[in-house]
C-alpha positions in Angstrom: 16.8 0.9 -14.1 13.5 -0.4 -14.6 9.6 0.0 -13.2 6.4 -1.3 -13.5 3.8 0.7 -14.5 1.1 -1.6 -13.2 1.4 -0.8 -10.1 -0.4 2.8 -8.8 1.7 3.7 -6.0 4.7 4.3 -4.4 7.6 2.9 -2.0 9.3 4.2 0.8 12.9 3.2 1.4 14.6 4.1 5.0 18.4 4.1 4.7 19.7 1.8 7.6 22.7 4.3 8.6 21.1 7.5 8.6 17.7 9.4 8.7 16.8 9.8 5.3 13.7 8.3 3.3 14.0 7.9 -0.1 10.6 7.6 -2.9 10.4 5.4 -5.3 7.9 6.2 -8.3 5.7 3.3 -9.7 4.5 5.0 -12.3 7.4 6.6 -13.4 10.4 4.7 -12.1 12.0 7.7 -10.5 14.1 7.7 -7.4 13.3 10.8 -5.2 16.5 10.3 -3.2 16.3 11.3 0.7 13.4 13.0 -0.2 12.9 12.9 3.4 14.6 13.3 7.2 13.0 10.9 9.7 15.9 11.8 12.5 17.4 8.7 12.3 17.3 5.7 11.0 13.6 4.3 10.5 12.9 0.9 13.0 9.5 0.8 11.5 7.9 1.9 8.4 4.8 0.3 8.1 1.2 1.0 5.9 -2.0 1.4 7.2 -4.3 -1.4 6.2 -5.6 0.8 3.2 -2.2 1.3 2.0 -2.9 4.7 1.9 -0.7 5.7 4.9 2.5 4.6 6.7 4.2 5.6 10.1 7.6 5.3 10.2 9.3 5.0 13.7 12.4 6.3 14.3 13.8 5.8 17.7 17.1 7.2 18.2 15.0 10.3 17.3 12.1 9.5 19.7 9.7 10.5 16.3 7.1 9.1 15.0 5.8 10.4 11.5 3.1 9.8 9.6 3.4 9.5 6.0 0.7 9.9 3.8 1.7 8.4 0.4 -0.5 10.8 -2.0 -2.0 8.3 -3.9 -5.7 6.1 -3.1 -9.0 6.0 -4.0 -11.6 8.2 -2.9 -15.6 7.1 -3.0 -18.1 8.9 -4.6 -21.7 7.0 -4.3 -21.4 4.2 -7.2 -17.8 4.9 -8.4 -14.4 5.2 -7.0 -12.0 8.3 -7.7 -8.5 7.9 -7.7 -6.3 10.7 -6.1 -3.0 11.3 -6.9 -0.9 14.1 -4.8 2.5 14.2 -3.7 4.4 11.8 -0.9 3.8 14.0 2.5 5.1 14.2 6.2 2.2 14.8 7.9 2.5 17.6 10.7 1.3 15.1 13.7 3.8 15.7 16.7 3.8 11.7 18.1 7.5 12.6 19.9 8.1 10.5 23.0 10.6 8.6 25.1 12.1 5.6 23.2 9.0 5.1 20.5 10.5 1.1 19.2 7.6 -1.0 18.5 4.6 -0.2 15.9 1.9 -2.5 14.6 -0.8 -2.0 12.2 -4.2 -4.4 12.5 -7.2 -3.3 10.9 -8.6 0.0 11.2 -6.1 1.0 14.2 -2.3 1.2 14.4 -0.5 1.5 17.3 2.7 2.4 18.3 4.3 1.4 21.8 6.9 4.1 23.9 9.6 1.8 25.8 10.7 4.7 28.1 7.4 5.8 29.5 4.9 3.3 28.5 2.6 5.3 26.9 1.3 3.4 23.5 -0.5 5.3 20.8 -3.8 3.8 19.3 -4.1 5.5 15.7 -7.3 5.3 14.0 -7.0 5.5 10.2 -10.8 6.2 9.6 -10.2 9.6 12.0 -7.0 10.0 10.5 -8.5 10.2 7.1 -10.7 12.9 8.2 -8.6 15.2 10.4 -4.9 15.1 8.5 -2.2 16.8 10.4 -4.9 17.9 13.6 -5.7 14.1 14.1 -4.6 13.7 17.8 -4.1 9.9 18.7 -5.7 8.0 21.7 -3.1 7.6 24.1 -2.5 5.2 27.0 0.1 3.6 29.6 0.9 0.3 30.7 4.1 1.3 32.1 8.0 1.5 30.9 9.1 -1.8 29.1 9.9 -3.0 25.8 6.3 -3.0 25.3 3.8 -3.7 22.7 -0.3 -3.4 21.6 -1.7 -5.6 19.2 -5.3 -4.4 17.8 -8.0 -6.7 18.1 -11.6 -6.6 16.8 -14.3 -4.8 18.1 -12.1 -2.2 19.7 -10.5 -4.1 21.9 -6.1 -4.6 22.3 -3.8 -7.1 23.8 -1.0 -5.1 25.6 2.1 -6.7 27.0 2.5 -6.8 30.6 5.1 -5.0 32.6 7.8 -7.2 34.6 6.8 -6.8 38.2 10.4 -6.0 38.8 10.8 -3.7 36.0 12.1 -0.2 38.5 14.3 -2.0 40.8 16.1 -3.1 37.4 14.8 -1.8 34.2 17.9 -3.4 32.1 17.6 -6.7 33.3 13.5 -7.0 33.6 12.8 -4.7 30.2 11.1 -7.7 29.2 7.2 -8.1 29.3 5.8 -11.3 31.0 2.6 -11.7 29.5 -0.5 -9.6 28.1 -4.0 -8.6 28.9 -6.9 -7.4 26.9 -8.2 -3.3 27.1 -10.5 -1.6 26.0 -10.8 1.7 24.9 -11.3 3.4 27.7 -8.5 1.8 29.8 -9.8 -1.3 31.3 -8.3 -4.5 31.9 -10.8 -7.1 30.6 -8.5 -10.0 31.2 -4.7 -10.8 32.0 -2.6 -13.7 31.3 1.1 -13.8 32.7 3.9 -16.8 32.1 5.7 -15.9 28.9 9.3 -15.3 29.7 11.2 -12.5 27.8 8.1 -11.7 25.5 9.4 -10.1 22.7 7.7 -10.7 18.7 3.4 -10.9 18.5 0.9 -10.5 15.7 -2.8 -10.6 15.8 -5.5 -12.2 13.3 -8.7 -10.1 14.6 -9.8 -12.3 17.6 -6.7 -13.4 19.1 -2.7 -12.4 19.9 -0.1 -14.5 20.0 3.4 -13.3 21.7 6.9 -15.0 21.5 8.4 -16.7 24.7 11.3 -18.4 26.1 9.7 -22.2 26.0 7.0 -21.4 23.1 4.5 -18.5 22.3 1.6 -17.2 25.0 -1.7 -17.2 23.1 -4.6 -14.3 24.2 -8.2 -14.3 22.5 -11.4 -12.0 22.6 -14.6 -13.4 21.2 -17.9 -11.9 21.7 -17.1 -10.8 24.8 -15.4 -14.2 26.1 -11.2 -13.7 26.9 -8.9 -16.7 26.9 -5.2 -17.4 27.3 -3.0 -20.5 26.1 0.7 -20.9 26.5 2.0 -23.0 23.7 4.9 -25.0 24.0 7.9 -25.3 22.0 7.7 -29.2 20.5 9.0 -32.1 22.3 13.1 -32.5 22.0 13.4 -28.9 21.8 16.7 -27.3 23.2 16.4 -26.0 26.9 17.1 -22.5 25.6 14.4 -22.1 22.7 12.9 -18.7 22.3 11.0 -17.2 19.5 11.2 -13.7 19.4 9.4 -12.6 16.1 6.4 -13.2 15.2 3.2 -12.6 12.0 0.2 -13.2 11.2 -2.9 -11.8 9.3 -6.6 -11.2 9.6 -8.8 -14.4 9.0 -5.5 -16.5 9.2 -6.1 -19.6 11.6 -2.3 -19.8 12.1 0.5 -17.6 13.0 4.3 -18.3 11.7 7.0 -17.3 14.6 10.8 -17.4 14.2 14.0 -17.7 16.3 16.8 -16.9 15.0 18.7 -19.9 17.1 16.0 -22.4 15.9 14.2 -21.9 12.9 11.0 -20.5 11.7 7.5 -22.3 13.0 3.9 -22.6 12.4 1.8 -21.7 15.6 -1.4 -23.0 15.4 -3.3 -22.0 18.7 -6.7 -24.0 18.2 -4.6 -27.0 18.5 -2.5 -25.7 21.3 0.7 -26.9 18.7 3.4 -25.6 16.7 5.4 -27.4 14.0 8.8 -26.4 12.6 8.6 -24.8 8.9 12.3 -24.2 8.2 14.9 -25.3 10.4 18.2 -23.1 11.6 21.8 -24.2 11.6 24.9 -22.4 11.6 25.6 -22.7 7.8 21.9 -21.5 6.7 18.9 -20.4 8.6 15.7 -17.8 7.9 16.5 -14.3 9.0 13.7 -12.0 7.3 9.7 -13.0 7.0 6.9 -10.9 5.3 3.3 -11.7 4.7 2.3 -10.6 1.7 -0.8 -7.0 1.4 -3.3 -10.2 1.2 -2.2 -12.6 3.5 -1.9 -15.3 0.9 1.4 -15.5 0.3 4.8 -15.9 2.9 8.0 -14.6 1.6 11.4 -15.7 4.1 14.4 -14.7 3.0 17.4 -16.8 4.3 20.9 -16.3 5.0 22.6 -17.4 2.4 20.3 -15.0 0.3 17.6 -17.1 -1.1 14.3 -16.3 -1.2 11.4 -18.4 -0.5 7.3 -18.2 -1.5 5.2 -20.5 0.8 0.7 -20.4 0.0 0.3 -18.9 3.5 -2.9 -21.2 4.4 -1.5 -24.7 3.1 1.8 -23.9 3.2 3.2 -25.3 0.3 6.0 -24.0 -1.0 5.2 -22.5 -4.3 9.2 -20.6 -6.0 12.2 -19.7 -4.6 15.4 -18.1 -6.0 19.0 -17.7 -4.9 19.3 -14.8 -8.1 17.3 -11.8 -7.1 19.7 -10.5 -4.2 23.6 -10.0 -4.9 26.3 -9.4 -3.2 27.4 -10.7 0.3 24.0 -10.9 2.6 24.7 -9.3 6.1 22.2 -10.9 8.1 21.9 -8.0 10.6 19.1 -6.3 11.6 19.7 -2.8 9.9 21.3 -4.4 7.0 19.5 -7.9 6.1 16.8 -7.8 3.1 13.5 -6.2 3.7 10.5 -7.3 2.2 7.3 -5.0 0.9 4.2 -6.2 -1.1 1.7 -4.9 -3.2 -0.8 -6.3 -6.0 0.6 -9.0 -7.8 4.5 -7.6 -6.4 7.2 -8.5 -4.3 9.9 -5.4 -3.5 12.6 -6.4 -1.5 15.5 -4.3 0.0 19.5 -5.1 -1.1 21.5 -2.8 1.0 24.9 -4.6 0.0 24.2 -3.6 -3.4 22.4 -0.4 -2.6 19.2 -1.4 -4.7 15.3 -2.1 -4.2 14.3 -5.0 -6.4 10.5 -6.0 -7.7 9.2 -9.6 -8.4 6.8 -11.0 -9.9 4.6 -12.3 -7.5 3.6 -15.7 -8.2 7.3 -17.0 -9.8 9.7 -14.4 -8.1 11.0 -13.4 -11.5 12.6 -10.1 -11.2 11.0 -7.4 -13.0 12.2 -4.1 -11.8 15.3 -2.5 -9.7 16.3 0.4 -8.5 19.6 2.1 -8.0 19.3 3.6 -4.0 22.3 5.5 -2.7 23.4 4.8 0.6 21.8 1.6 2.7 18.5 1.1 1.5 16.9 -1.2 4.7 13.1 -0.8 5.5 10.6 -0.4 3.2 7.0 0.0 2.5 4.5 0.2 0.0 2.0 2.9 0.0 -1.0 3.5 -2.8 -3.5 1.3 -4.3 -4.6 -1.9 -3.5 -7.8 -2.5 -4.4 -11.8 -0.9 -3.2 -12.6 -4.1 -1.1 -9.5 -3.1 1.7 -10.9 0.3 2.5 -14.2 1.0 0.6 -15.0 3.9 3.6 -11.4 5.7 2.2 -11.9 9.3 2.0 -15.3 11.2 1.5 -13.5 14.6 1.4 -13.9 16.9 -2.2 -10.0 16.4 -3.6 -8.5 17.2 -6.9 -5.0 16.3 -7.8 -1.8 17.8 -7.3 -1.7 19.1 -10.8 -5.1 20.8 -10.9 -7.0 18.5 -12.5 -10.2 17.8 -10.5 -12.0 14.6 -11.5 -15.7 16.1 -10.2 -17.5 14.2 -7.4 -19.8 13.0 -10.1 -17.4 11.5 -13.0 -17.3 8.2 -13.2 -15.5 7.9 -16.1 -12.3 6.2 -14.6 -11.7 4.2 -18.2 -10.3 7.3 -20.0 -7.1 6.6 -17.9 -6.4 3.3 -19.2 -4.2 2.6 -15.5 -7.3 2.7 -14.2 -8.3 0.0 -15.9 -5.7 -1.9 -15.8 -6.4 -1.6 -11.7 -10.2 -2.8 -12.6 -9.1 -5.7 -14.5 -7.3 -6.9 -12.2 -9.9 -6.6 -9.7 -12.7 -8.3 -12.0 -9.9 -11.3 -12.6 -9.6 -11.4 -9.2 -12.9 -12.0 -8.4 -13.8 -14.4 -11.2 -10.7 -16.8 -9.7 -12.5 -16.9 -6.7 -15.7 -17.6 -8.2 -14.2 -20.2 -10.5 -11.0 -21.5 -9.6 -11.2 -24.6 -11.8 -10.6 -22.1 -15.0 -8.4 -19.6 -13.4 -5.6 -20.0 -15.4 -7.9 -19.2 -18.7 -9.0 -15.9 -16.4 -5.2 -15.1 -15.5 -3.7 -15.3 -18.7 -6.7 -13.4 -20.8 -6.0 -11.0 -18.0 -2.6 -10.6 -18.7 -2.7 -10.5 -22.7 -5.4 -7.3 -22.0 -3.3 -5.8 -19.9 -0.5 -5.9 -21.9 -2.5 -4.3 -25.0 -3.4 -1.8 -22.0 0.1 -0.7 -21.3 0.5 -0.4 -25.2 -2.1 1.8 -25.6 -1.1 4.2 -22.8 2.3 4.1 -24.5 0.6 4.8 -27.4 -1.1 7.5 -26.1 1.6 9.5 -23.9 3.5 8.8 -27.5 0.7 10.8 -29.4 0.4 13.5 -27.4 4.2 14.0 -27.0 3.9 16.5 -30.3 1.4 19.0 -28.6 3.0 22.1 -27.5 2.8 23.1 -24.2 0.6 25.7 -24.4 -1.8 24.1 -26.8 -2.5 20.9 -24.3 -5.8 22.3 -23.2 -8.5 20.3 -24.2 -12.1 22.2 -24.3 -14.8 19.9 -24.2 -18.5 20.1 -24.1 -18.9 17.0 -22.2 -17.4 17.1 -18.5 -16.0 13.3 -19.1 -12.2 13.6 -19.5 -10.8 14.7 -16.6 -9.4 11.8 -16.0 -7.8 11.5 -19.2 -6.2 15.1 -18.5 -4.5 13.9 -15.2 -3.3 11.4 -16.6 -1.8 13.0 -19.9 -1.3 16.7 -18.5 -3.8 18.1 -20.2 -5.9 20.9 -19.6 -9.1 19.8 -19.4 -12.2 22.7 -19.7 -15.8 21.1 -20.2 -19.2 22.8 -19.8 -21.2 20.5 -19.3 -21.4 18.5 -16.7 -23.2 14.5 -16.5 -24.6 14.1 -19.9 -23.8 15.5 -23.0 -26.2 15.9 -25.0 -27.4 19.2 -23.2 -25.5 21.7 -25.3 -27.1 25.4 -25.4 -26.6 28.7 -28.2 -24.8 29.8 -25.2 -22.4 27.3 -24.2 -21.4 27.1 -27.8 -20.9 30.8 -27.3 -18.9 30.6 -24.2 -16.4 27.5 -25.4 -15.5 29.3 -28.5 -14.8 32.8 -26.7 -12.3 30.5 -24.4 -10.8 29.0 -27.2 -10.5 32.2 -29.1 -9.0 34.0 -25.9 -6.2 31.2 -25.7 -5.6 31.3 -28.9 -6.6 27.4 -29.8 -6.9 25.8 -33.1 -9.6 23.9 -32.2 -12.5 23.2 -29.4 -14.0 18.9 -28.9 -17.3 17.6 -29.6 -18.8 14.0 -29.1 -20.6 12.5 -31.9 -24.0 12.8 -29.7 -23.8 16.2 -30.1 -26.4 18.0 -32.8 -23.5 20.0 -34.1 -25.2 22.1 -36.6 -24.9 25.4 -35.0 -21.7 24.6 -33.6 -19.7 24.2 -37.1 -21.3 27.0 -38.1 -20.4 29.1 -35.3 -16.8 27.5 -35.0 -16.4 28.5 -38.9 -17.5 32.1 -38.6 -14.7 32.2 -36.0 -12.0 29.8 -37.7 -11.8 27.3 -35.1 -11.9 23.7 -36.3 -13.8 21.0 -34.0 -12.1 17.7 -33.5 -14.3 14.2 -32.3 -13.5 12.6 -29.0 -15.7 9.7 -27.5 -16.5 9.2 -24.1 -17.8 5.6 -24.8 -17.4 3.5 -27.9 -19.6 3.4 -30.6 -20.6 2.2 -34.2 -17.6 3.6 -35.6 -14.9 2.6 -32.7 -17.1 -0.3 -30.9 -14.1 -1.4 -28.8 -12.6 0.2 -25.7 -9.1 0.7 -27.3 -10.0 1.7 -30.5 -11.7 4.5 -29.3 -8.9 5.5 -26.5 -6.4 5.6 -29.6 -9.1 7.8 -31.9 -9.3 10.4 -29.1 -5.8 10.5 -29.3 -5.0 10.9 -32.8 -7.8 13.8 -33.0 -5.9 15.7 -30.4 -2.6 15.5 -31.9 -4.5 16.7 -35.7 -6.0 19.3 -33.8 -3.8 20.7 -31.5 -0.2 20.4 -33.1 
């Protein structure tokens, strides 16, 4: 087994026979098997826009849980924090009759209740705030196999109830169209004439729903509401019906797929759709994903390849026939399920009970995981990057393993994961900025963080010879707590923001702590006048060890000073 370390976050894995979720460990690569009980198999597991979140939607059960993944950043004024807790079941009660369909847009998620109608609208801003009391907004648009679609400002396209839905629920379970709500209940606009609705997405200002004949389209724009149906192309069988469907935010086009003919482009300013991939009996597309960013399309197909398309031109950028093995069932609860994250691809191989990670931009395999039982849906939950969420989280935290990073330290570089995150995001913006060089930024990129990953090796390597109860690290300086949540270290500083602010009595205090733990030695930085502080440290025999906060004449560059801190805390503390 193997993991990428990259990657801050986690995965979710629902087992397609029974109830249980299994956790997958970026960081570490370890497999938390059925960590949890969802009631039954999961339909939905999907994450909140942040990627802090994700509801899983388990409808044999009639539950609906909300999963909070343990691991995002937190914004504090100038900086960002990053949190790192425990996967969680959050203690919402969402039970109901027949829960089936979920979708997340931006800020809201929703979740539609086939037996009674009622549809949830979550608000992950509120749900931030309030945890396990958040209490969902909830609605009705009557019993059907139903479905809401958030839209922007506020506003959702919900499907339409079959006018003959009671006399015969089985037969006219189907929607017939949509119309537009608002938030407090009312119908701003309704559009009716797409046959057996089943599959929809949303980009922001419009909906688009899959039909018997083609797809019904249903837009809100500063206050304006319009409705399209778009036919299937000419020559189509008589029978053609889409029945999934995807888009993104921002995307001008949607991509909707039959199972009996193919997967299409939608594109609803035109009033058109063309075929992408075509379906046959010997080889058709069975599984579709948009990737965290909406740049890239991922479509598994049936004999087991997998296939990259650029989501906006459409070309078709890798595919592979080696990343899944073993006989591909192309059932619903046993197919290939496809998550994304930064730069990754995980994808789901229940035949061979394993989760498998790609590179992202040449589907090269670069991770699997051994899952018992029949790993299906999946999700990933934890960080993807300031810009998707930069209200997340104004609450005081500190992490699981009691080190608090302080609402004022912005000293994310002394965990060098961190940086690794905010390299990538300063890559990411110079390739927009400059696309004509963005191979020079990519690959620089990549070569630093590669020296990155060697250095936290190098690091967690160091440290490894530090006896348990020696890992406490007394500083003057409050600047490493980072650095101790990252290496399990006990970090005690007294002073906070700068430095250089040392008293005769914080000397006194630090080496009365170190003396009642009975440590060899207690931290200084080189800004400190240390005069008094040898002398004192002397009288007492405690030694005093350098660490730097920020590079200087003697270790100008970034890594030379991470590795420096680390050697002095092995010399001084073994």
């Amino acid at each position: 087994m193997s993991h990428d370390a990259e990657l801050a976050g986690r995965l979710l894995v629902g087992d397609g026979e029974t109830g249980a979720l299994s956790v997958i460990d970026l960081e570490t690569g370890h497999v938390h098997q059925d960590e949890f009980d969802l009631g039954s198999r999961a339909g939905r597991i999907y994450p909140t826009k942040s990627g802090r979140f994700a509801v899983a939607v388990s409808s044999d059960a009639n539950a609906v849980n909300v999963i909070d993944g343990g691991m995002y950043l937190e914004e504090h004024g100038d900086h960002f924090d990053m949190v790192e807790r425990d996967v969680s079941l959050l203690g919402i009660d969402l039970a109901g009759d027949r829960p089936v369909h979920m979708y997340v847009g931006g800020e809201w998620a929703t979740v539609y209740y086939d037996g009674s109608g009622d549809f949830l609208l979550i608000n992950e801003h509120e749900l931030e705030e309030e945890g396990s009391s958040y209490v969902p907004i909830t609605m009705n648009a009557g019993a059907q196999h139903g479905a809401v679609i958030p839209l922007e400002d506020d506003l959702f396209a919900v499907s339409l109830q079959h006018p003959d839905y009671a006399d015969n629920p089985e037969e006219y379970g189907l929607p017939i169209g949509a119309e537009i709500w608002d938030l407090d209940g009312n119908v701003l606009h309704s559009a009716e004439g797409c046959p057996d609705l089943h599959g929809d997405a949303g980009n922001g200002h419009m909906a688009v729903f899959g039909c018997t004949g083609g797809v019904l389209m249903v837009e809100a724009h500063d206050g304006h509401y319009e409705d399209a149906f778009i036919p299937a192309p000419a020559g189509s069988p008589d029978d053609f019906r889409l029945t999934s469907v995807w888009g993104y935010y921002g995307l001008d086009h949607f991509f909707a797929l039959g199972s009996a003919v193919g997967l299409y482009v939608v594109e609803p300013e035109e009033g058109s759709m063309e075929q992408l991939i075509p379906a046959s009996e010997d080889l058709r597309p069975i599984q579709v994903a948009l990737s965290h960013d909406g740049e890239l399309l991922l479509v598994v197909m049936s004999d087991g390849e997998l296939r990259m398309y650029e989501a906006h031109d459409l070309d078709l950028l890798a595919s592979t026939s080696d990343a899944l093995t073993g006989e591909i069932d192309p059932g619903f609860w046993a197919r290939p399920h496809i998550a994304t994250a930064p730069d990754h691809i995980f994808v789901t191989n229940s035949g061979a009970g394993e989760v498998i990670a790609l590179d992202a931009h040449d589907l090269e395999e670069v991770g699997h995981w051994e899952i018992s039982g029949a790993p299906t849906k999946i999700a990933f939950v934890g960080i993807l990057g300031e810009g998707d969420h930069p209200e997340e989280g104004h609450d005081d935290h500190d992490d699981d393993d009691g080190h608090g990073h302080g609402e004022g330290d912005p000293h994310f570089w002394q965990d060098p994961r961190l940086v690794v995150h905010y390299v990538q995001q300063i890559t990411n913006g110079l390739v927009e900025a400059d696309p004509d060089n963005a191979a020079t930024y990519l690959d620089n990129s990549a070569a630093y963080i590669e020296e990155l990953e060697a250095l936290d090796a190098y690091i967690v390597d160091k440290l490894a010879s530090i006896p348990a109860e020696r890992r406490v690290m007394v500083t003057f300086h409050d600047a490493f707590g980072y650095f101790g949540a990252r290496y399990d270290m006990d970090v005690q500083a007294f002073v906070g923001g700068h430095g250089g602010d040392v008293s005769p009595d914080d000397i006194t205090n630090v080496l009365n702590l170190v003396v009642d733990k009975g440590l060899p030695a207690v931290f200084a930085e080189t800004q400190f006048s240390d005069d008094a502080l040898e002398q004192v440290a002397r009288d007492a025999g405690i030694q005093v060890g350098i660490v730097r906060s920020l590079p200087d004449d003697e270790f100008p560059d970034y890594i030379g000073m991470m590795r420096s801190n680390a050697d002095q805390l092995a010399q001084f503390l073994r």
